[in-house]
Residue frames relative to the residue before (quaternion, step in Angstrom):
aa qw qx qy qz dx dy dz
X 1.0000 0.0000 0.0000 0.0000 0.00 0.00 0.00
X 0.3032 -0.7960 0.4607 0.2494 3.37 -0.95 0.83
X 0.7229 -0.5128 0.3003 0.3526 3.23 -1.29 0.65
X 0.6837 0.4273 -0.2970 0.5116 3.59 1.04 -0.64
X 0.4580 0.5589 -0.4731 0.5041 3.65 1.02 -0.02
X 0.5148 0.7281 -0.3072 0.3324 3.66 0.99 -0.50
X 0.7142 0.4503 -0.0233 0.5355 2.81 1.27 -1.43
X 0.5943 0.6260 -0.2347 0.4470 3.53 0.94 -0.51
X 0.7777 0.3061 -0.1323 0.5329 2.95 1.28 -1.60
X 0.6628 0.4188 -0.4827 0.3902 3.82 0.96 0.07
X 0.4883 0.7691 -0.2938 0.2894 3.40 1.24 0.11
X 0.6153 0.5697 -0.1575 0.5216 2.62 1.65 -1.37
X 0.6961 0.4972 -0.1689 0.4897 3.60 1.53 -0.87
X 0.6888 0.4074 -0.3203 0.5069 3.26 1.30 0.01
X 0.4977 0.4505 -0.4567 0.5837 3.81 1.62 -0.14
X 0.5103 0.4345 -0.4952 0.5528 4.17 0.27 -0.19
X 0.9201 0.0920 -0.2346 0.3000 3.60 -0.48 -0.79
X 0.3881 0.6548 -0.4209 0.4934 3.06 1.31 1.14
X 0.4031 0.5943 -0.1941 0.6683 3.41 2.02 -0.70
X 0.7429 0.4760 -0.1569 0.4437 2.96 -0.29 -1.65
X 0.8326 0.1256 -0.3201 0.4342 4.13 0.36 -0.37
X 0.2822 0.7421 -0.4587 0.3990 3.49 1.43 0.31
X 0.6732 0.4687 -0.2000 0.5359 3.14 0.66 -1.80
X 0.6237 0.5013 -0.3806 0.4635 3.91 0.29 -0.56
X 0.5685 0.7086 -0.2277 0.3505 3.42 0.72 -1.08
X 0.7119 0.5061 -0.0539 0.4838 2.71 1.09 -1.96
X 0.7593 0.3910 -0.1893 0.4845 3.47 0.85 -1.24
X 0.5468 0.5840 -0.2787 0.5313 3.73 1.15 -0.14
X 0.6367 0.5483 -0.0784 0.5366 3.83 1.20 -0.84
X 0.7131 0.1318 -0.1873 0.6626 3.37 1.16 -0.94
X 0.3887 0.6970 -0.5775 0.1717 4.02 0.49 -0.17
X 0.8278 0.2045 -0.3047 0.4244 3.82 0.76 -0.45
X 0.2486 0.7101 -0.5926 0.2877 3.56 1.27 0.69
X 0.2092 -0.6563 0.7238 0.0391 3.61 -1.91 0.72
X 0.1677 0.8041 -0.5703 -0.0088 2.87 -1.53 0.76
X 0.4242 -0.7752 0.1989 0.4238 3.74 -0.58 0.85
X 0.7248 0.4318 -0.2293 0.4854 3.75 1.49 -0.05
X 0.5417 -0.5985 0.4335 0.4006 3.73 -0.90 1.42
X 0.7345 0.5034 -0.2766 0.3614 3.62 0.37 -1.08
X 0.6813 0.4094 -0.3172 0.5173 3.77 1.40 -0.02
X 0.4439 0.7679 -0.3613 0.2878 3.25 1.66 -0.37
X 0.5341 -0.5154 0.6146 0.2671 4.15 -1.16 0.81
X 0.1651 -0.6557 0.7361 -0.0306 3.49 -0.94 1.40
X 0.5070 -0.5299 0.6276 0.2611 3.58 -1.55 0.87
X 0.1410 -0.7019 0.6831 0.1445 3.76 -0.88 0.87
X 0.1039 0.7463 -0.6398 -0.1516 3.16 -2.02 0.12
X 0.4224 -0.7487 0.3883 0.3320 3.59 -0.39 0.80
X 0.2983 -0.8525 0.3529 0.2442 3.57 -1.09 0.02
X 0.0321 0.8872 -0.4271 -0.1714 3.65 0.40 0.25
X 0.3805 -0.6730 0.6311 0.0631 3.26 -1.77 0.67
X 0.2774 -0.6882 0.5074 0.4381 3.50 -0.91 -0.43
X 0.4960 -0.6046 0.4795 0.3981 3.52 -1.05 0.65
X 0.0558 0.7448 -0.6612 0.0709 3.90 -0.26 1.51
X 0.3238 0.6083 -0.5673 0.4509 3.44 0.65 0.66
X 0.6013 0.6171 -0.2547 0.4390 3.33 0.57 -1.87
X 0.8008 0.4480 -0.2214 0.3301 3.49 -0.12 -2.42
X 0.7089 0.6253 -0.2042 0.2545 3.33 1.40 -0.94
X 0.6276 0.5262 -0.1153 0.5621 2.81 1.32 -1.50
X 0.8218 0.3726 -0.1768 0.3931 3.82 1.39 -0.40
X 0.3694 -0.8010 0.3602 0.3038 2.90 1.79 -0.01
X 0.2299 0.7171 -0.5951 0.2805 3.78 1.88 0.81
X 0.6223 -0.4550 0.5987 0.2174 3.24 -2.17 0.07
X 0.8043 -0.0917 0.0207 0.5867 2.96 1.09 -1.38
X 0.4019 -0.7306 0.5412 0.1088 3.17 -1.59 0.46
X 0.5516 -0.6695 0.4452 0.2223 3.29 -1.33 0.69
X 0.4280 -0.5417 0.6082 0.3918 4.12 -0.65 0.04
X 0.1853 -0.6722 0.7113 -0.0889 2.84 -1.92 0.92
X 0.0577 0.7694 -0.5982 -0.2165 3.72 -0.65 0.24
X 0.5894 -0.6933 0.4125 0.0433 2.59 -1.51 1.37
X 0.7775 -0.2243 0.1796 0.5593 3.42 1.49 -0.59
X 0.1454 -0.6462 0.7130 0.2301 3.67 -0.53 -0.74
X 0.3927 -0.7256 0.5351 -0.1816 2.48 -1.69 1.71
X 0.1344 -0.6827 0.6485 0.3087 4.01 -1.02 0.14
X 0.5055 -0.6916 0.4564 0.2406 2.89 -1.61 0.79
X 0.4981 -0.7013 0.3781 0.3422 3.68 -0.80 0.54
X 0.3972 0.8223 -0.3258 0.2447 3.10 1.37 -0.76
X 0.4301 -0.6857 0.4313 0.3985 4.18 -0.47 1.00
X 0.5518 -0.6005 0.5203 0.2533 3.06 -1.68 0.92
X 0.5141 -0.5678 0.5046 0.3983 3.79 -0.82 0.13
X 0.1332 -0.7546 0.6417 0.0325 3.77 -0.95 0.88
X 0.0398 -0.8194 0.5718 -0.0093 3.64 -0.15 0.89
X 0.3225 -0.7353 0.5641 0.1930 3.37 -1.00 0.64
X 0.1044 0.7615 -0.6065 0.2032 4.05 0.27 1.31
X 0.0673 0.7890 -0.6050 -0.0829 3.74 0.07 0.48
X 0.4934 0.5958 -0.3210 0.5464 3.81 1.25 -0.21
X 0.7070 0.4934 -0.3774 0.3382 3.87 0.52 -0.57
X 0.7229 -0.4720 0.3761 0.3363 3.55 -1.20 0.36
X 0.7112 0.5117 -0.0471 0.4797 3.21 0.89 -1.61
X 0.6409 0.6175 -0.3361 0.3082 3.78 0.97 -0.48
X 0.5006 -0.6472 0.5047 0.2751 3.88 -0.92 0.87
X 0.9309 -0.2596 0.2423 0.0855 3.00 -1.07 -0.12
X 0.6950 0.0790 -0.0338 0.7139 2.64 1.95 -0.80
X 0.7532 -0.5063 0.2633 0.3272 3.07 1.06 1.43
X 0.5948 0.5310 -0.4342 0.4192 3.92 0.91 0.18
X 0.0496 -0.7266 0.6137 0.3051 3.71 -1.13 -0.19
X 0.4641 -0.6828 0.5138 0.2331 3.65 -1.05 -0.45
X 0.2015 0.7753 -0.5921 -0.0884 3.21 -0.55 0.67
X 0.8007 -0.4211 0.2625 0.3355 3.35 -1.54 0.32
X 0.2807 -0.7990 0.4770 0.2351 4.06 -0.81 0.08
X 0.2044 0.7910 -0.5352 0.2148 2.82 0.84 1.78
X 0.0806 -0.8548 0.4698 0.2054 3.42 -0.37 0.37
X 0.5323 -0.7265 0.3091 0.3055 3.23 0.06 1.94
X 0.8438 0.2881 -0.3540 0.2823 3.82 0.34 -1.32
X 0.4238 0.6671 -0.3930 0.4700 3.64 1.67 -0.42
X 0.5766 0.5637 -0.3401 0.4839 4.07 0.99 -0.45
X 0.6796 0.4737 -0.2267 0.5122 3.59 0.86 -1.30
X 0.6653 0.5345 -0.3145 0.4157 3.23 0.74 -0.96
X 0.6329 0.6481 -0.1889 0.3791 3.20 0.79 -0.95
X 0.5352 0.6907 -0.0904 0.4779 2.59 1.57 -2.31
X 0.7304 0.4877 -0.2860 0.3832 3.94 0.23 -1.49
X 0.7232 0.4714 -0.1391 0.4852 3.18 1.18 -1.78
X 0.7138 0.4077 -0.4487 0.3506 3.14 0.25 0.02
X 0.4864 0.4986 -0.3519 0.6253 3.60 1.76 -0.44
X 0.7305 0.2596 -0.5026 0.3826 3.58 -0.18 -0.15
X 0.6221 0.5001 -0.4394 0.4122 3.90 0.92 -0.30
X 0.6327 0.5139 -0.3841 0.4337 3.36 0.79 -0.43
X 0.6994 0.4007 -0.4228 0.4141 3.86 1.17 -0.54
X 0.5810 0.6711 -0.3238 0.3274 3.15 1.29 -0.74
X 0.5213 0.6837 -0.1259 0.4949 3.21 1.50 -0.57
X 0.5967 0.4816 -0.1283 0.6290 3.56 1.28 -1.39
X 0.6271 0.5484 -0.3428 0.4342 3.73 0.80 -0.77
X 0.6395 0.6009 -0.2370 0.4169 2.98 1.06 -2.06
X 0.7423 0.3223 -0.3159 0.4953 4.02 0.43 -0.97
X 0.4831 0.7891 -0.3057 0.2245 3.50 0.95 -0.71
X 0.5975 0.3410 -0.0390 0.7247 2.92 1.52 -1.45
X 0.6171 0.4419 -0.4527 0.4679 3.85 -0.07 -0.14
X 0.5769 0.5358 -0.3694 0.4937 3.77 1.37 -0.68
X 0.7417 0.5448 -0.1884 0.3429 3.27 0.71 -1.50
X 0.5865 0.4677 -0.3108 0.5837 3.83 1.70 -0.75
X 0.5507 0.5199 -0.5000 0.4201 3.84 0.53 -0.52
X 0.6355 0.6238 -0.3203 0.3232 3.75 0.80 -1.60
X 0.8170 0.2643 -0.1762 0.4813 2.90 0.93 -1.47
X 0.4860 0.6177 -0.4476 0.4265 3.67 0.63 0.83
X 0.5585 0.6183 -0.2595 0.4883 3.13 1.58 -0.75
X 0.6990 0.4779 -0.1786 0.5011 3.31 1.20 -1.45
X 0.3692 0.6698 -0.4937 0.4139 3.67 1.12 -0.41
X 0.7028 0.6104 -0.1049 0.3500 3.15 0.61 -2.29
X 0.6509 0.5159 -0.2323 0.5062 3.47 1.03 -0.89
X 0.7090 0.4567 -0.3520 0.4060 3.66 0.39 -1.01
């Protein structure tokens, strides 16, 4: 594998987890939102990623970069609160909130920052071995 394939493929792994905390963002932002109808209610997203084996095939690579494939709602039940006193409540006195689950977000939230530095590292040093291949060349 070539050294610049290095780069290609942590890229691809840092635009996923670049996705990947967006979508946190999103679900963290709307986690204490209310509303008075399930169907208006804030679903928890998560994206999905694949590798790009189209790519690995058609090139005959070792390895492959990540790809996301989309971004998803979660099925998970919505919260149903009984608030007949709130602003937001229907008819029969319920509101809705969303089925984020704030500490599963952070979690996420961490990992996906440490893959994304880990990733920066990963080209970091693939930068740093080109340099010093160059300099071979020099001596």
């Amino acid at each position: 594998m070539s050294l610049f394939r290095v780069f290609d493929i942590s890229g691809s792994a840092m635009s996923a987890q670049s996705v990947r905390l967006n979508t946190t963002a999103s679900n963290l932002a709307n986690a204490d939102s209310v509303s008075s109808s399930i169907n208006e209610t804030y679903r928890a997203r998560k994206p999905v990623f694949a590798a790009n084996l189209d790519q690995a095939l058609s090139d005959r690579q070792e390895s492959v970069g990540v790809k996301v494939m989309g971004i998803v709602e979660t099925d998970k039940p919505l919260l149903k609160e009984f608030h007949p006193d709130h602003p937001m409540a229907d008819q029969d006195g319920f509101i809705y909130k969303p089925n984020v689950n704030v500490v599963e977000e952070m979690t996420d939230m961490l990992s996906a920052s440490r893959n994304y530095q880990t990733n920066v590292q990963v080209a970091d040093a693939a930068k740093q071995m080109l340099q010093q291949t160059l300099r071979l060349g020099k001596g």
